[in-house]
N, C-alpha and C positions, 0 to 999 in steps of 0.2 A: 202530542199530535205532530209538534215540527219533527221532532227525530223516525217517529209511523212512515211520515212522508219520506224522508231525507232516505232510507233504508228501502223504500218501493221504489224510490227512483236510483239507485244505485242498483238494484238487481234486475231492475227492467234494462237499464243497460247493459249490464253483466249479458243478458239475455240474448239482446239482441247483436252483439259484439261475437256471442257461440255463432250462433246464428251464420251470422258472416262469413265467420272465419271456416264454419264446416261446408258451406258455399262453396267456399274459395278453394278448398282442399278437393273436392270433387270435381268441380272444374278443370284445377292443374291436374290429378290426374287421368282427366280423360285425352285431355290435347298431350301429354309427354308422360310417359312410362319406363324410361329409361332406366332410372334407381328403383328398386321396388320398397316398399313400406317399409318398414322390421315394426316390429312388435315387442315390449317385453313387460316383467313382473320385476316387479324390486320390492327389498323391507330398508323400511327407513329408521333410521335410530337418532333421536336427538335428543340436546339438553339445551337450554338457555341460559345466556353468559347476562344477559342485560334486561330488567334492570336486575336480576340474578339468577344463580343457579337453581331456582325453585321448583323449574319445569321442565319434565321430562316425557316425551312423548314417543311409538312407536306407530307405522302406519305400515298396510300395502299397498303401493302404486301399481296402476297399471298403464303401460305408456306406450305410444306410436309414433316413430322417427320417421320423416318425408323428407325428400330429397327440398332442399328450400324453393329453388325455383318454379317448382312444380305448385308451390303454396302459392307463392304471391307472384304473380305475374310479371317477373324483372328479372336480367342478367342479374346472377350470385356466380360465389367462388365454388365452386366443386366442393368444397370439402365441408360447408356448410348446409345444416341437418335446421327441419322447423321439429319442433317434438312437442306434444299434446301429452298431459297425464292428468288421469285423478287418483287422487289419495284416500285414504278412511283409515281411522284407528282411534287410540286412544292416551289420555293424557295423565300424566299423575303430577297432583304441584301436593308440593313440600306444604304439611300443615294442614290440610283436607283429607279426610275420608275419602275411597270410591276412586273411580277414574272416570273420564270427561271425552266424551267423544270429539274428535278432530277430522274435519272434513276438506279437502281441497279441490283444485280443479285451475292445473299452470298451463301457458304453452311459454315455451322456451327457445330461442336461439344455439345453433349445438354447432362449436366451429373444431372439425378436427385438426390437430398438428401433425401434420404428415411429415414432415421433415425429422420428425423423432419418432415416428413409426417403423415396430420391426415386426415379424413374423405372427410376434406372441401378444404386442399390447401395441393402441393406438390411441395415443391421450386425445384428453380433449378439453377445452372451456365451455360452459356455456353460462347462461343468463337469462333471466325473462320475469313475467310476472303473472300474477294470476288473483285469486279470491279463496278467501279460506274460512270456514266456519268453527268457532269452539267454544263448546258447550261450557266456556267459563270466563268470566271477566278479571283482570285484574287490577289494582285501582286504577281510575281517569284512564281507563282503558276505550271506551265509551260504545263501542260495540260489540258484539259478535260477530258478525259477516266484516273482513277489513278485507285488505290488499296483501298481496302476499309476495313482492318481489323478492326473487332468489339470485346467485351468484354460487358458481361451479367451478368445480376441476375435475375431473376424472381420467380413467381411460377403461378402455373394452380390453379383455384380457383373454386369449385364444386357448382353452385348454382342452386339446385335443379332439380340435374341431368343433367344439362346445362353447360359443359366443356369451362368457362373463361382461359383469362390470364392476366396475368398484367407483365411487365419487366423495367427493367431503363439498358440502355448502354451507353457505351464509343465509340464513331464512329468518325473512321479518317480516313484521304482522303489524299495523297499522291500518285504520282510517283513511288517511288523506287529509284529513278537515271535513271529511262529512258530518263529524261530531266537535263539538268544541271541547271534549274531552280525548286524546289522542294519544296516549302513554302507547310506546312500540316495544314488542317484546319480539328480543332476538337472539337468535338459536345459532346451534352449531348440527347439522347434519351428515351423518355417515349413511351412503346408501353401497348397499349391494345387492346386484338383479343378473337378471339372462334373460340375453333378445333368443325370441322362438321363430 
């Protein structure tokens, strides 16, 4: 019954945190319009290094880049992007039958480096966090629905007019403590997408 609870009060936040944030987004942009949205599709391709190579997953993202200032209401640098994505797909661990459904839902920090930007690619960092579902536990794992903070590189890559990307990240899956069971399982991800 304590973990029923611990698990309705972590998604009722989760909840009302969307809530906000899509508030917040409509808001900026009705007062400034200046950058306009981008939009894109990406397939994700991961394996997990920690606690091993067991787990291997593919998803589709679909994701929405905002000018940042326009999100939160504060002087930012120009070159930084707020980005919203959800994910779905599937899992396969080493040892199991079947594949396991994976479900996500990040917003992200996205700072372009201009200074190494040319014609053709314009890298980037980014970071953030989010909530992630999957349909499998691994031991003292202690949940299904954890935390899902990520860490990036990328860059957008211009081929002939035709707005690519390419990124590799760092993706881990934890609790928090909302369970006293809290094993993190962490990944290595290759994504490749196009903003429409």
């Amino acid at each position: 019954m304590k973990r029923i609870h611990r698990t309705h009060r972590f998604m009722t936040t989760v909840a009302l945190a969307t809530m906000v944030i899509m508030t917040t987004i409509s808001a900026g942009q009705a007062a400034d319009d200046t950058i306009a949205p981008r939009y894109a599709l990406t397939g994700n391709f991961a394996t997990s290094y920690s606690p091993g190579n067991d787990i291997q997953f593919m998803q589709i993202s679909a994701a929405a880049l905002y000018d940042y200032d326009q999100v939160w209401p504060h002087h930012a640098p120009e070159p930084l992007r707020f980005k919203i994505e959800a994910s779905a797909g599937l899992a396969n661990i080493a040892g199991t039958s079947g594949n396991r459904a994976v479900a996500s839902a990040n917003m992200l920090a996205l700072y372009f480096i201009d200074p190494l930007t040319t014609t053709r690619v314009r890298p980037y960092v980014e970071a953030g966090i989010g909530i992630i579902y999957t349909d499998y536990q691994i031991n003292d794992q202690g949940l299904r629905v954890n935390f899902n903070p990520q860490l990036g590189i990328g860059s957008e890559i211009n081929l002939n007019g035709t707005p690519y990307f390419v990124a590799a990240r760092l993706h881990h899956i934890s609790n928090g403590g909302l369970d006293d069971d809290n094993r993190a399982i962490n990944s290595l991800m290759l994504q490749i997408g196009q903003f429409f």
